[in-house]
N, C-alpha and C positions, 0 to 999 in steps of 0.2 A: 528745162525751162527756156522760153524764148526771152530774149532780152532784145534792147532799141539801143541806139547807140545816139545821142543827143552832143553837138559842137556848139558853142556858145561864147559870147564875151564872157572871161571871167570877171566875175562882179560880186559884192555884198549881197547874200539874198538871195542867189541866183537859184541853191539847192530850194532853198523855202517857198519860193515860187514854182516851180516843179511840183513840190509840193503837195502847195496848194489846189493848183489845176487836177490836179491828179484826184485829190480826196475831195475835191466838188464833185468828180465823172464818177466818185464809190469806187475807184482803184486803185487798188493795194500794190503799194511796193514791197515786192519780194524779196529784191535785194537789189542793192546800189553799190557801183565802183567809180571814184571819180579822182581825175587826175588832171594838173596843169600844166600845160604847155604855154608858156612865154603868157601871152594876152588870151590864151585860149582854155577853158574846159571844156575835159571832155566826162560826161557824163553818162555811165551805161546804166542801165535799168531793166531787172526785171519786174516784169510786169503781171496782176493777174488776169488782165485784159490786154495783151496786145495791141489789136487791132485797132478799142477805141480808145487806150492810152495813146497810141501813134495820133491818131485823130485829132484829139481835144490839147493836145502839144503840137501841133502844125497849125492849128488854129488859133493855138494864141501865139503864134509867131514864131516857135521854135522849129530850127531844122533836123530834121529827123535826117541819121545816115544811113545810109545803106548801102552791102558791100553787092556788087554784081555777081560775083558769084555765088549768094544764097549763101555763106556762113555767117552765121551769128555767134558775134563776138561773147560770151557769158562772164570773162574776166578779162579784167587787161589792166598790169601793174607796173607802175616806174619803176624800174629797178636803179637805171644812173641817168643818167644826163649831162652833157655838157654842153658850150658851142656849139658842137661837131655834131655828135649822136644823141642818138635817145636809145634805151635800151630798155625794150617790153619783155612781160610774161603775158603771157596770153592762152585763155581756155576757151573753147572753140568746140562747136557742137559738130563740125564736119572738117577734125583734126588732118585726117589725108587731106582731102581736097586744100586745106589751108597752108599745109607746108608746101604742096606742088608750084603755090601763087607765091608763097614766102620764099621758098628755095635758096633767093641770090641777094636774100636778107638775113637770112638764119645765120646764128653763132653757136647754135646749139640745140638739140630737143627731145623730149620725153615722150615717150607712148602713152 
């Protein structure tokens, strides 16, 4: 499954709004992971239309992220956090290619 990855103010609503645009365009979310960062969510979403999910959320204002190397993030979980670090899990639809960019991040990882 292809997912988007959406950075946002976090806010009251923020998911319901998502939402909503969504189920105006007739697409189905698959499945949703979302996590906080300080003043930020991050919200990933799969989608059953990519292409015009990404569409009709850029259009109402949201930024859509995208990583440069073509991996699509499909999970990604807070594990800890403090000051200092943040400490993800993360599932990844092009696993090698993501640890080679990760490498000098990693604490650990699974096949």
């Amino acid at each position: 499954m292809k997912a988007i990855t959406i950075v946002a103010n976090d806010k009251v609503g923020l998911l319901a709004d998502i939402s909503y645009i969504l189920a105006k365009a007739k697409i189905n979310i698959q499945s949703v992971t979302v996590d906080v960062m300080g003043d930020k969510a991050i919200v990933t979403l799969g989608l059953s239309d990519i292409v015009n999910g990404k569409s009709v959320l850029e259009n109402a204002g949201y930024k859509i992220e995208e990583m440069n190397e073509g991996i699509s993030i499909q999970n990604a979980q807070t594990l800890s956090k403090d000051d200092n670090y943040t400490i993800l899990s993360l599932i990844v639809d092009k696993p090698k290619r993501a640890l080679v960019l990760l490498k000098e991040n990693l604490i650990g990882t699974e096949s």
